[in-house]
C-alpha positions as CSV (number, residue, x, y, z in Angstrom):
1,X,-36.1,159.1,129.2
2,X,-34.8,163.0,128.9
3,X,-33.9,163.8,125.3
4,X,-32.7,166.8,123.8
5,X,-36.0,168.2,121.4
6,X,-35.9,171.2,118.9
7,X,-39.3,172.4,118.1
8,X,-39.9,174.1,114.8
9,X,-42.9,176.2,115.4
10,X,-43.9,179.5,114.5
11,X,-47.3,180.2,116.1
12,X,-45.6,180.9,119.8
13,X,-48.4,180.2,121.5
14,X,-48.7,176.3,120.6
15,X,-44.9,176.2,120.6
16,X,-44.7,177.4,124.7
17,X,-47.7,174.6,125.1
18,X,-45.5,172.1,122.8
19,X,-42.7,172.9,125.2
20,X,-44.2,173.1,128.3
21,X,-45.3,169.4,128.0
22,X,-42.1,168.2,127.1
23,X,-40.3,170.1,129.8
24,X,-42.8,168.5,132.3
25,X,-41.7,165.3,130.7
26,X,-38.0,166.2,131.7
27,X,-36.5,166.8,128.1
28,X,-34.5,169.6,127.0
29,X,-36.5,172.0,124.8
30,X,-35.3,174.7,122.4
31,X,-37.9,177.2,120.0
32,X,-37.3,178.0,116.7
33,X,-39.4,179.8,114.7
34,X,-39.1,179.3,111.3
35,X,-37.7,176.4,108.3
36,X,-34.1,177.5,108.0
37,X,-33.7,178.0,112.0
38,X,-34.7,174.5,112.6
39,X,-31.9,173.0,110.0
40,X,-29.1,175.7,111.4
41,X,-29.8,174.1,115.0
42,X,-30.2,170.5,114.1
43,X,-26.9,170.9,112.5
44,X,-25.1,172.2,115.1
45,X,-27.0,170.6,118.5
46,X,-27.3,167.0,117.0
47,X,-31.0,166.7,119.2
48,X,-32.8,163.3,119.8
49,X,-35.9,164.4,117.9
50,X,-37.2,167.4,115.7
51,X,-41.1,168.3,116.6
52,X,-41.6,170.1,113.3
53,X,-44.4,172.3,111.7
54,X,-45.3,172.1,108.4
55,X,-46.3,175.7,107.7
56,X,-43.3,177.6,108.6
57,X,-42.1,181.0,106.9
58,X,-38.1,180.9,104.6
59,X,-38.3,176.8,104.1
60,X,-41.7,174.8,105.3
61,X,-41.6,171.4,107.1
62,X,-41.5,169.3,103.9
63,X,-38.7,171.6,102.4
64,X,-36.8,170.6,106.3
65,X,-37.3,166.9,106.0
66,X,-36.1,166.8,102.7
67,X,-33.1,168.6,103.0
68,X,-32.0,166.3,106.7
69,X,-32.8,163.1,104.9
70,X,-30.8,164.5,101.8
71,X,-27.6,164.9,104.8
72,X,-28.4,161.6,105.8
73,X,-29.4,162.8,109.2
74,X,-31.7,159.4,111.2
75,X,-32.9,162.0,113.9
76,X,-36.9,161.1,114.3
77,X,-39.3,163.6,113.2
78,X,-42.4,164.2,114.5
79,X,-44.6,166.3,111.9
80,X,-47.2,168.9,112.7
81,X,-49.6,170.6,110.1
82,X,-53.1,171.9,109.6
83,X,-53.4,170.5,106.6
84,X,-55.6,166.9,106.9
85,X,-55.7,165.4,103.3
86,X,-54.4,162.1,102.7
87,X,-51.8,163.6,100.4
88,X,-49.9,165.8,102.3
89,X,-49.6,163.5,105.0
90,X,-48.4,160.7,102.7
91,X,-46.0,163.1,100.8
92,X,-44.9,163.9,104.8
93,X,-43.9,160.1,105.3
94,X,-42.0,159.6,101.7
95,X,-39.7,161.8,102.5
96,X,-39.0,160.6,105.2
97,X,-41.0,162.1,108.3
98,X,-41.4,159.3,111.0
99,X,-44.5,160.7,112.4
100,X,-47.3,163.0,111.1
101,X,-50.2,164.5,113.8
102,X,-52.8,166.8,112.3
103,X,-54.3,170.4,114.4
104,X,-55.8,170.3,116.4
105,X,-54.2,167.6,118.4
106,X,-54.1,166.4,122.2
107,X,-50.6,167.7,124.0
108,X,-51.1,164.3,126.3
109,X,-51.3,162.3,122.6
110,X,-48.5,164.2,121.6
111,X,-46.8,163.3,124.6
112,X,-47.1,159.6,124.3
113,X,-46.1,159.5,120.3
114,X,-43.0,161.6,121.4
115,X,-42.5,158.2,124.2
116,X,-43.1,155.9,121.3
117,X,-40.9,157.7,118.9
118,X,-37.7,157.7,121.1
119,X,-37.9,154.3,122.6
120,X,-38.0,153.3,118.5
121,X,-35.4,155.6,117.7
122,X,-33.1,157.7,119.5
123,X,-29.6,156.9,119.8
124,X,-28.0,156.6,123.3
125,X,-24.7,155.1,124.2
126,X,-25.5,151.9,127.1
127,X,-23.0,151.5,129.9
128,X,-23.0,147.2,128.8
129,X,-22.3,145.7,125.9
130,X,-25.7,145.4,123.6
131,X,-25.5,142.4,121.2
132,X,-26.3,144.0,117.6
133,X,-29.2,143.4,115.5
134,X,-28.6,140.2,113.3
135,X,-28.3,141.2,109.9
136,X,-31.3,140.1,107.4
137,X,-30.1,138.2,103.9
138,X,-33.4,138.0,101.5
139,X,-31.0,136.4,98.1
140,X,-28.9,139.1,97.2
141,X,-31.1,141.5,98.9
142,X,-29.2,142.5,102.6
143,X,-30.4,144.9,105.6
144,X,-28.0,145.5,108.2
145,X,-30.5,147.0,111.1
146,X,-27.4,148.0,113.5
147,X,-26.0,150.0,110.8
148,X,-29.0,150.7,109.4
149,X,-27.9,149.8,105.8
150,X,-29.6,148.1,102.9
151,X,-27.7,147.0,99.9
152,X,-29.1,144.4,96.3
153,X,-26.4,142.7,95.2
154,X,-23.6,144.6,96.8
155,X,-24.8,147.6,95.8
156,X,-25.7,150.0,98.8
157,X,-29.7,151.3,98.7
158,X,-30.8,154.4,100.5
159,X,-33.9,154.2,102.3
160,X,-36.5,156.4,104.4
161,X,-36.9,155.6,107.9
162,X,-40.1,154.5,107.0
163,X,-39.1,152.3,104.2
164,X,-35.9,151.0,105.6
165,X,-38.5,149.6,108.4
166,X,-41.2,147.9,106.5
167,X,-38.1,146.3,105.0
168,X,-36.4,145.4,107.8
169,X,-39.5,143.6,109.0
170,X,-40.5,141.9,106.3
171,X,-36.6,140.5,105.8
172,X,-37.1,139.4,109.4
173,X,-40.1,137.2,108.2
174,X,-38.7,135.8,104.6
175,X,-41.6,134.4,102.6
176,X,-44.6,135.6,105.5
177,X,-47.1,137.4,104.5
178,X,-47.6,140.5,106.3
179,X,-50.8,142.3,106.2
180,X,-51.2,146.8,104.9
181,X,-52.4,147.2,108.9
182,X,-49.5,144.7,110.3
183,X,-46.7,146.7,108.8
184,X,-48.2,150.2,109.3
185,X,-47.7,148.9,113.1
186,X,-44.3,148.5,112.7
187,X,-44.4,152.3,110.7
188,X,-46.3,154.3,113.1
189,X,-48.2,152.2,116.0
190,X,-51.9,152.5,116.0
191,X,-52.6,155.7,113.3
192,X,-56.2,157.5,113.2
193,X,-54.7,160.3,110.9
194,X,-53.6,158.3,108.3
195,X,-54.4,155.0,106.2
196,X,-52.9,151.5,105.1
197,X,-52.0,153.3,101.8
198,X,-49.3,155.0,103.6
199,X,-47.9,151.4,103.0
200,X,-48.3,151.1,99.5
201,X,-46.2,154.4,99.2
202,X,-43.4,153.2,100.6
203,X,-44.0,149.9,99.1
204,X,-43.4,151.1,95.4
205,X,-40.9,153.3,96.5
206,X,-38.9,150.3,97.4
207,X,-39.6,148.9,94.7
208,X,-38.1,151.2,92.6
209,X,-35.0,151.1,94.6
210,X,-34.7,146.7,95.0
211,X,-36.3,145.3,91.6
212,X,-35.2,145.4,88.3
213,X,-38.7,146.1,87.3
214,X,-40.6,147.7,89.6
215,X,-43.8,147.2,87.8
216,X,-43.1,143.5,87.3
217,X,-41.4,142.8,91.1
218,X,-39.8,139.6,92.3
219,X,-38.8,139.7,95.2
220,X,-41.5,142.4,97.3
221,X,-44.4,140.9,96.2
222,X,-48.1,141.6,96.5
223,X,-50.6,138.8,97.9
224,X,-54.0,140.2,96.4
225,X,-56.3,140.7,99.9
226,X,-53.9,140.1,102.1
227,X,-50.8,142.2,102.2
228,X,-47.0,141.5,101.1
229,X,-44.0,139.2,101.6
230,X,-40.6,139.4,100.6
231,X,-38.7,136.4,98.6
232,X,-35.7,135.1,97.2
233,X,-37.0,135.3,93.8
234,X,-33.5,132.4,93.3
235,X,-35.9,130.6,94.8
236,X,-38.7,131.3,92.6
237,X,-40.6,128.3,90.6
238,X,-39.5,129.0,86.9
239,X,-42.7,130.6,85.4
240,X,-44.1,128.5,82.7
């Protein structure tokens, strides 16, 4: 699977390692060195995936991601930093990172989240007809995985990667619930660097985008040890 790859790095030593393993891997590799580099080539080479570094002189990794999900831009994003606390890697994810790996970190580990993160998400054009996602009605709540589109009521709802996925498969399961460590799965695969509250992040961010009260929600709902499920809340028993 040869992709095209940007890596935003400016420590040139781990950028030529970065590159070298991916090279051997057959992609297509190109270096940039700082924030506003890696936006001014994304723009204008469309890649498969961005392997981005946090710390980064004129705009940081955060201040990148931010700005591509703003542009509506679906390329994956694999994040690199030094920093290690919960926070930044969570704050990493909301907006709208795919994938977060803290220094240091194995190139071969690397190597296989870069695998994981283009089978999940790159774009390529197949010779034969593919038959499209089915899309997913909840009520009045709608996600369109082929288009990758989520809309309450007729009304269209952006989303993260990340939160457009935990949606998308707990729309697939109407009513199941899904445990914190089931749905990071479907996030990131098997995580040591972060925690199951990388799912409660996205979960009230949803919220605040698909219920009319977030702190009162009826249709993502909480199931208290176990995880959460998504309902019709038409369907709901009235409340006495």
């Amino acid at each position: 699977m040869c992709a095209d790859v940007i890596v935003a790095e400016d420590d040139e030593k781990q950028a030529e390692l970065v590159r070298r393993y991916l090279e051997r891997e057959g992609h297509a590799v190109r270096i940039v060195g700082d924030g506003l580099a890696a936006l001014d080539a994304v723009r204008h080479q469309e890649p498969d995936l961005l392997v981005l570094d946090v710390m980064m002189p004129r705009a940081d990794g955060l201040d990148v991601v931010r700005v591509l999900r703003s542009e509506n831009r679906e390329l994956p994003v694999l994040m690199l930093t030094a920093r290690s606390t919960e926070d930044d890697l969570l704050l990493g994810l909301d907006l709208g990172a795919d994938d977060y790996m803290t220094k240091p970190y194995s190139p071969r580990e690397l190597m296989a989240r870069v695998r994981t993160l283009l089978r999940r998400t790159r774009r390529t054009a197949s010779p034969e007809p593919v038959a499209e996602d089915p899309v997913l009605c909840v009520g009045a709540l709608v996600v369109d995985p082929a288009r990758h589109q989520v809309s309450v009521g007729g009304a269209a709802v952006e989303c993260t990667p990340g939160e457009f996925r935990i949606l998308a498969a707990l729309a697939a399961g109407p009513d199941r619930v899904f445990s914190r460590q089931r749905l990071l799965e479907e996030l990131h695969g098997f995580d040591r660097y972060i925690s199951a509250r990388t799912v409660d992040v996205h979960v009230m961010n949803l919220r605040k985008k698909i219920e009319r009260a977030p702190r009162r929600p009826e249709r993502l709902l909480t199931v208290f040890g176990v995880g959460y499920k998504l309902t019709d809340p038409a369907k709901a028993a009235p409340r006495a």
